[in-house]
KEPAMI-539883 format. One line per 5 residues: number of its first residue (from 1); their letters; for each residue x, y, z of C-alpha. Coordinates in Angstrom, 1 decimal. Layout:
REM KEPAMI-539883
NUM> a> X/Y/Z  ...
//
This chain:
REM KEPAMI-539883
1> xxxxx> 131.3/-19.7/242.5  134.1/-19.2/240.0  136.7/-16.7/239.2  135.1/-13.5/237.7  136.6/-13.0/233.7
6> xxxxx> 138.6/-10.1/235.1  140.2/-12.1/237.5  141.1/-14.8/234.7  142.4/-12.2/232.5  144.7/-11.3/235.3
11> xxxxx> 145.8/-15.0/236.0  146.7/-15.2/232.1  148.7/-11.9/232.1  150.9/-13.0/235.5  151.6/-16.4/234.8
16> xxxxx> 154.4/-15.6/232.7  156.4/-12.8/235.1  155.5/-15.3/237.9  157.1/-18.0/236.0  159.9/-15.7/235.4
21> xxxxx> 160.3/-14.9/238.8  160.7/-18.2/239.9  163.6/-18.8/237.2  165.2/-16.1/237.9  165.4/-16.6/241.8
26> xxxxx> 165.8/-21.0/241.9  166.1/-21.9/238.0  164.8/-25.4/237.6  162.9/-24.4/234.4  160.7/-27.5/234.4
31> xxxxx> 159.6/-27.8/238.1  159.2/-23.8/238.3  156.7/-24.4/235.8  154.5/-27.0/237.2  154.9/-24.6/240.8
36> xxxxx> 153.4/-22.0/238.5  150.5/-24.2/237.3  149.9/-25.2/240.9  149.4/-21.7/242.5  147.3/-20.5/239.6
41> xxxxx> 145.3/-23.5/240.4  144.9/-22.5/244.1  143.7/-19.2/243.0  141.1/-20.4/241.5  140.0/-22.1/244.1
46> xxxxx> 140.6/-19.7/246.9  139.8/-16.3/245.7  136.2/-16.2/244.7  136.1/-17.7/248.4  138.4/-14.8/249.7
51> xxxxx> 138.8/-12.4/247.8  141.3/-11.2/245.0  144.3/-10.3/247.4  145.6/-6.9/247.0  149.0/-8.2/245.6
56> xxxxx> 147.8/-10.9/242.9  151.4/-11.3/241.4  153.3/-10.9/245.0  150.7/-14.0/246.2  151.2/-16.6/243.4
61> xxxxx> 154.8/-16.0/243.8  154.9/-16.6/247.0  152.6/-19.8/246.4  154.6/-21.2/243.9  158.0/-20.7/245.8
66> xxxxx> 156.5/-22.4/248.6  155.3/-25.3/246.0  158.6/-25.6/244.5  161.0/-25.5/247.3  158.8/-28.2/248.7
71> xxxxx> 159.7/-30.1/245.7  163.0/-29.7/245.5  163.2/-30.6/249.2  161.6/-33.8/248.5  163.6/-34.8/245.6
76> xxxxx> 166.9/-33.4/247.6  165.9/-35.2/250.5  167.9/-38.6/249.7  171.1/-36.9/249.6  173.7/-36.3/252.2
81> xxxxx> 172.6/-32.7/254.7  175.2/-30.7/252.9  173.8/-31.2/249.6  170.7/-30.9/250.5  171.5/-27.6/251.7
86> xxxxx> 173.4/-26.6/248.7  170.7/-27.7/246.3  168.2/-25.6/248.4  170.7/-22.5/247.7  170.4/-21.0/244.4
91> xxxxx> 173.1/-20.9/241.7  175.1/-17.8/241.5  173.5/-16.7/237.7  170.2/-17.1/239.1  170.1/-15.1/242.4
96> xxxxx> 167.7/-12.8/243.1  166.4/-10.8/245.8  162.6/-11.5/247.1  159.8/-9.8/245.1  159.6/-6.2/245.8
101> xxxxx> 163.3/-5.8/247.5  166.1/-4.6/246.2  164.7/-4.7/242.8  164.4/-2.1/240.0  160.8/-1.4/239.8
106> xxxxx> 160.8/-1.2/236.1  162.6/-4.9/235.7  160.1/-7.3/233.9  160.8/-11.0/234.3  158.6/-11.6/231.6
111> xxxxx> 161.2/-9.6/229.0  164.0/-11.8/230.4  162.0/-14.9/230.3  160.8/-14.1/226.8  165.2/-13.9/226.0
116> xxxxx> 165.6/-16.8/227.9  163.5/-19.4/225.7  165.3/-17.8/223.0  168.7/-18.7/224.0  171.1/-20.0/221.5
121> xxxxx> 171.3/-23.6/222.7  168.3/-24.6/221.6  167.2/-25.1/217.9  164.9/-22.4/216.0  161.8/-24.5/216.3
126> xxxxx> 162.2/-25.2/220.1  163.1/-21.8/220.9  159.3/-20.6/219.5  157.6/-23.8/220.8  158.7/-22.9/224.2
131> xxxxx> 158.4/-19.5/224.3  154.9/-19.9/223.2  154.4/-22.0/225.9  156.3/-20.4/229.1  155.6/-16.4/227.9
136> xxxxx> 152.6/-17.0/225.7  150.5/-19.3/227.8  149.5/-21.3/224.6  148.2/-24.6/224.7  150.4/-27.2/223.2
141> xxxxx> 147.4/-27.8/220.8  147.3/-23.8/219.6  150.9/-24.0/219.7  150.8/-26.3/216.7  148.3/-25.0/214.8
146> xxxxx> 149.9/-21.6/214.9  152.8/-23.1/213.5  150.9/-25.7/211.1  152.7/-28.7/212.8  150.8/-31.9/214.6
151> xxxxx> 150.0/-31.5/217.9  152.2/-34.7/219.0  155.2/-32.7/217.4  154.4/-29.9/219.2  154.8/-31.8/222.5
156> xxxxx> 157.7/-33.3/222.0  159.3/-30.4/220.7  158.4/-28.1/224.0  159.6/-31.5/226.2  163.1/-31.6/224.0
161> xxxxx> 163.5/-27.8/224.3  163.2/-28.0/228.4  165.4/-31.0/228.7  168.3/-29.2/226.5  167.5/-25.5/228.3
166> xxxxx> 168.0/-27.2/231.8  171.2/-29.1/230.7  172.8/-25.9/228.9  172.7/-24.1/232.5  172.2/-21.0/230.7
171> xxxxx> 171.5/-18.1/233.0  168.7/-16.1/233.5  168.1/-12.2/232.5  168.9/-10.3/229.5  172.7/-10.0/229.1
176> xxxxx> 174.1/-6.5/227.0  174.0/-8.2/223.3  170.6/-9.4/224.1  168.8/-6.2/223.9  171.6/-3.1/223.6
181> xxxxx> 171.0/-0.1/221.7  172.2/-0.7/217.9  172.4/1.6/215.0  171.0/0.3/212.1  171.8/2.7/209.2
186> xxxxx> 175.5/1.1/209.6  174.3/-2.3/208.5  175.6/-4.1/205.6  175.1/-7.4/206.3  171.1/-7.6/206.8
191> xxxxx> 171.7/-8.3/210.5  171.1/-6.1/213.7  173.8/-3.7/214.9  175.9/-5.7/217.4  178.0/-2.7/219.5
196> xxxxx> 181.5/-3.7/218.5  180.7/-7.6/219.2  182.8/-10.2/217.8  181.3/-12.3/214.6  180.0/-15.1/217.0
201> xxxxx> 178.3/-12.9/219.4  177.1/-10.6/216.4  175.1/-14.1/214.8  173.5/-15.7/218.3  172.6/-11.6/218.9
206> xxxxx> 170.3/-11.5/215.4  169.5/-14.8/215.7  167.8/-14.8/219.0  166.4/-11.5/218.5  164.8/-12.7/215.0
211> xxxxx> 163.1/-15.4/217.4  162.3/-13.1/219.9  160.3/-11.0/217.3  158.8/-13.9/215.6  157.1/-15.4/219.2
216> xxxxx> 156.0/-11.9/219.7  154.1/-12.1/216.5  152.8/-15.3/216.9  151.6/-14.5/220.7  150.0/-11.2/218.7
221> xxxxx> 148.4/-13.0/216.0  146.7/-15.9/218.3  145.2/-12.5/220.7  144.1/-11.1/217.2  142.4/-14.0/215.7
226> xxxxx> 142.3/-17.0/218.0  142.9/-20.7/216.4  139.9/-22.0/218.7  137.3/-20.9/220.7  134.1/-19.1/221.3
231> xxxxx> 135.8/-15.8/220.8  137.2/-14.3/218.1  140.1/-12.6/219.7  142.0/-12.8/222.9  142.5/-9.4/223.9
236> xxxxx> 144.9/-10.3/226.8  147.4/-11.9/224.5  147.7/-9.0/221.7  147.7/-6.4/224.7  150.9/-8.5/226.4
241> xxxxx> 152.5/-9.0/222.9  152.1/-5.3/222.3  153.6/-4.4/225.7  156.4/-6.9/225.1  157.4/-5.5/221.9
246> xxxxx> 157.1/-1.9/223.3  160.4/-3.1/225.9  161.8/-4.6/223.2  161.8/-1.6/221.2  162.6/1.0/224.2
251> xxxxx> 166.1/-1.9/224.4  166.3/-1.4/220.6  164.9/2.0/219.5  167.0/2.4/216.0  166.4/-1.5/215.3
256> xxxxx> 163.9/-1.1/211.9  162.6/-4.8/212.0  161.6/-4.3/216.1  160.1/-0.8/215.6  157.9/-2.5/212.4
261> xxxxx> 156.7/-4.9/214.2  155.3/-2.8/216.8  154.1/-0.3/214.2  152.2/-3.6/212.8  150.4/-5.4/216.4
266> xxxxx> 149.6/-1.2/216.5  147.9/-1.0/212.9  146.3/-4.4/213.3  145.2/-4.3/216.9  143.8/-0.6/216.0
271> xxxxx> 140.8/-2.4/214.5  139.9/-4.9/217.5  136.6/-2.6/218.5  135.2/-2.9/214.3  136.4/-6.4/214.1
276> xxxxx> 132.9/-8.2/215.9  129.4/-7.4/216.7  127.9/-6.9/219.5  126.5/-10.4/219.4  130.5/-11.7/218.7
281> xxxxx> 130.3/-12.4/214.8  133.5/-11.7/212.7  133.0/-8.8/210.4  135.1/-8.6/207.6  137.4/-5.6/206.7
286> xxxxx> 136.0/-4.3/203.8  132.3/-4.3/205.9  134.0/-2.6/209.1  132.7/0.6/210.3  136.4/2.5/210.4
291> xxxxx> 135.3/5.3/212.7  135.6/3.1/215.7  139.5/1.8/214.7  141.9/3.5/217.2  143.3/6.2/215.7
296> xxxxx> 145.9/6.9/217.7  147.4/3.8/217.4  147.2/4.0/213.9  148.9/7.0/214.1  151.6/5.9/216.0
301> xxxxx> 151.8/2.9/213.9  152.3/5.0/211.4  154.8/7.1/212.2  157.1/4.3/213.6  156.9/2.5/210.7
306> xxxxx> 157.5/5.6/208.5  160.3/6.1/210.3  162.0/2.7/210.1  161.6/2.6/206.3  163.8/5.9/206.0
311> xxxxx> 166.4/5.2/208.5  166.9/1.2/208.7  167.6/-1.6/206.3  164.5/-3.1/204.8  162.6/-5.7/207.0
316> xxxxx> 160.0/-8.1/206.2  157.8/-6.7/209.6  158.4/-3.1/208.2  156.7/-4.1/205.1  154.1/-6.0/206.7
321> xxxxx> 153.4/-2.8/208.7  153.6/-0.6/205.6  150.8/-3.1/204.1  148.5/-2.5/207.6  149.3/1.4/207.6
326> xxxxx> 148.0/1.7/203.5  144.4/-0.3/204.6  144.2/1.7/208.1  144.9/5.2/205.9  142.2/4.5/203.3
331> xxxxx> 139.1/6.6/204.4  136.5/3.5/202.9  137.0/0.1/201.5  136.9/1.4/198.1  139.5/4.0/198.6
336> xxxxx> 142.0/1.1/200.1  145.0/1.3/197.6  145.4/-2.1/196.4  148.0/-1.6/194.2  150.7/-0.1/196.5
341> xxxxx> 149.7/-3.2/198.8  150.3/-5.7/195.8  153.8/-3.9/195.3  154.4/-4.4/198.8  153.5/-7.9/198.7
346> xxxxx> 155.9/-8.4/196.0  158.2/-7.3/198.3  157.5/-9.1/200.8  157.3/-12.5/198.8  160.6/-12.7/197.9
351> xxxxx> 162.1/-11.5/201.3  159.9/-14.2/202.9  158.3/-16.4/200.6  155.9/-18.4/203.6  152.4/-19.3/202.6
356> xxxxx> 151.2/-17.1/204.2  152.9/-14.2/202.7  151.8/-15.9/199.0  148.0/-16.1/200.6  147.9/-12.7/201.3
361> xxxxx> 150.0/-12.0/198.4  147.1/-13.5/196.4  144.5/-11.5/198.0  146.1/-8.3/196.4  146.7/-9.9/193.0
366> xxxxx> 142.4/-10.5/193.5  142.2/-7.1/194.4  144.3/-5.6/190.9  144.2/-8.1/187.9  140.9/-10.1/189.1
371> xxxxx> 139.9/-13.6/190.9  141.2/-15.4/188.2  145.0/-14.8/188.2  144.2/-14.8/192.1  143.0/-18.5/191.8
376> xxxxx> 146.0/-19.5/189.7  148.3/-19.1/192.5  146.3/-21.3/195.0  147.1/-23.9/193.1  150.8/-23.6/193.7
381> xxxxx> 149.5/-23.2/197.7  147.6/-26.4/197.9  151.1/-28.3/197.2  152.3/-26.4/200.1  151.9/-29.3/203.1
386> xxxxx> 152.0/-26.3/205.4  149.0/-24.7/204.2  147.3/-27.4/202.3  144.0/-28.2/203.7  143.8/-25.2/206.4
391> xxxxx> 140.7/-23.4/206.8  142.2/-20.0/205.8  143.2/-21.6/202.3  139.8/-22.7/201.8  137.8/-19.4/202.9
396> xxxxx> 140.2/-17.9/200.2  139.3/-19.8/197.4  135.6/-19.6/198.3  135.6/-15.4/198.4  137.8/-15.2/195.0
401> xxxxx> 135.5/-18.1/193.6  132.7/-16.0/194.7  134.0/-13.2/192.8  134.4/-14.8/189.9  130.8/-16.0/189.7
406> xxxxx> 131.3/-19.5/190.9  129.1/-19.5/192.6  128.2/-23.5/193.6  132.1/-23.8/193.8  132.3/-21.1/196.0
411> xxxxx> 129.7/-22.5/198.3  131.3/-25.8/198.5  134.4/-24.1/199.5  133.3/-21.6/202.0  131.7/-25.4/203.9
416> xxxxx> 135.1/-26.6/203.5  136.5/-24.4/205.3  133.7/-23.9/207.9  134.7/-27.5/208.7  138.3/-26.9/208.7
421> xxxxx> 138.7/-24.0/211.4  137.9/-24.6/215.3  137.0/-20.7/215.6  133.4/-21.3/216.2  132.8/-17.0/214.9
426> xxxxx> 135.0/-18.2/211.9  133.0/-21.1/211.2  129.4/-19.2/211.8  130.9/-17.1/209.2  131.8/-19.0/206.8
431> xxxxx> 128.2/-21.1/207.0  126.8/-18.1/206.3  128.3/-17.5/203.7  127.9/-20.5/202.4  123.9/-20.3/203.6
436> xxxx> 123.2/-17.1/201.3  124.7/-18.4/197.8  122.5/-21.6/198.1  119.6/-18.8/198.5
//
């Protein structure tokens, strides 16, 4: 007898706080991580056998401390008594109390975690990778196809970014720059308010925090449409990226780009229930049936993001949320505005021009001046190494082709693409639509 899918769920959601409460209280980044992996494994062996215990998060803690300062006894125990006993003692920055004592019941290890993999010392790319890893739960493998990278990069990316964390000693918890309420009507510079900080501590602030917000989205976006799988989405990964970003923002409640990036997991998540059918096929947005979206979400997407474009400095998550709000305000399909949506995409193209932005900037153009324009663009996009040959490219071309009356071209395409992604609703999709033009 296995564990029960609730019971997975729940391992999924606490690996992260456990991880972070093992960082927090011994440090030792790497071996708190394989302690982590080691009690999650003995839960899965002993509770269908005993039971979920009453405290799931206070057990693997306590299973994983027990793992890890067995570990570092053994490694310590070649050294002299007295550093064997100061090895066993935690450093200064990383003290904590035990779980549940002396603690702020509001304090989230996972928000300090999530800060942590973002620290300065690392590079940009290593900071995500690892993040995505330790907070995220990602596979290596997902890891690199979210960020259109080979997998062996990937690895040796995530293994770089531990060695350097480990060596920088950098501490653990959110320090006042990190997360600190900031007023962004003052800016001038296109970075977050900073509290009086000096120039330095002003740059690693907006820095980190830009990474912080960009592992949030990725987390979001793999719970939303997951790279591989049986099932479409991962529900347990959008709902933590959602209640990650909600700390984030209740830090940062003035910061426009944090606020728009909530206001768009909000708008996007809002149409999880429409998004499948009962039997788990993907169902397209223009064929969802819009009374079962959330609509309070999309109200409250709304109104953050409404917000945000009046009082803050323009953000490319605020206009990506501002895109969401437009399709989750239009009553039908048909009543979508498509041209606000392409001026927001112009927008957005030259604040950020990613392929992805330009793929979805496409879409739009499709959507205003016909499939044809539309088409022109992809060819720019399949001299873009970072998009070239991905399934989402390819599914695309095949819709706009379709459009346009092409129709044996768009066949081929939609096939393509079907062989491309390792979403096995995404590929049943895209044979079948593939499967009615050869009819």
């Amino acid at each position: 007898m296995g564990l029960t899918p609730a019971s997975e769920d729940l391992l999924r959601r606490l690996a992260p706080q456990v991880l972070g409460a093992l960082v927090r209280r011994y440090g030792h980044f790497d071996a708190a991580e394989d302690a982590v992996q080691e009690a999650l494994l003995a839960a899965t062996r002993q509770w269908p056998e005993e039971g979920r215990p009453a405290d799931p998060r206070g057990w693997l803690i306590r299973v994983a401390s027990r793992r890890l300062t067995d570990q570092l006894r053994s490694e310590d125990a070649r050294r002299r008594r007295e550093e064997t006993a100061a090895a066993l003692t935690p450093r200064d920055e990383f003290v904590a109390p035990p779980p549940g004592e002396g603690r702020a019941p509001t304090e989230d290890d996972t928000l300090a975690l999530l800060f942590l993999c973002c620290h300065a010392e690392l590079p940009p790319a290593g900071r995500i990778a690892l993040t995505l890893r330790a907070v995220g739960g990602l596979t290596t493998a997902e890891i690199a196809r979210a960020l259109l990278v080979p997998e062996a990069t990937m690895a040796q990316r995530i293994t770089r970014a531990k060695r350097r964390l480990k060596a920088s000693g950098a501490p653990f918890g959110i320090r006042p720059n990190d997360a600190e309420d900031t007023d962004d009507t003052d800016r001038t510079d296109g970075t977050a308010g900073t509290g009086g900080a000096a120039p330095e501590a002003a740059d690693d602030h907006a820095e980190r925090l830009a990474d912080v917000l960009h592992v949030l989205y990725l987390i979001f976006n793999e719970g939303y449409t997951a790279t591989s799988g049986r099932e479409l989405q991962r529900a347990d990964l959008a709902t933590e990226a959602i209640r990650l970003t909600r700390a984030v923002h209740a830090r940062l409640p003035t910061d426009g780009e944090v606020a728009g990036l909530l206001a768009l997991m909000l708008l996007t998540d809002a149409r999880r229930a429409a998004r499948t059918t009962p039997d788990g096929d993907l169902v397209p947005l223009a064929e969802q049936d819009r009374t079962r979206w959330d609509r309070a979400a999309i109200t409250e997407g709304v109104a953050l993001v409404s917000d945000a474009l009046t009082h803050a400095r323009l953000g490319p998550y605020q206009l990506r949320a501002a895109i969401a709000a437009v399709h989750d305000e239009a009553a039908s399909d048909e009543d979508t505005d498509w041209v606000e949506i392409l001026a927001l995409y112009e927008v957005l193209i030259r604040m950020v021009p990613g392929p992805v932005e330009r793929l979805g900037h496409a879409v739009a153009v499709a959507m205003v001046h016909g499939p044809r324009r539309a088409l022109a663009l992809l060819a720019d996009l399949d001299r873009d190494e970072r998009l070239a040959g991905h399934h989402r490219l390819e599914a695309v071309r095949a819709h706009l082709l379709e459009t346009a009356g092409e129709r044996a071209e768009a066949r081929a395409a939609y096939a393509k693409a079907a062989g491309l992604t390792l979403s096995v609703p995404e590929r049943r999709y895209l044979r079948l639509r593939a499967a009615r033009l050869a009819e």
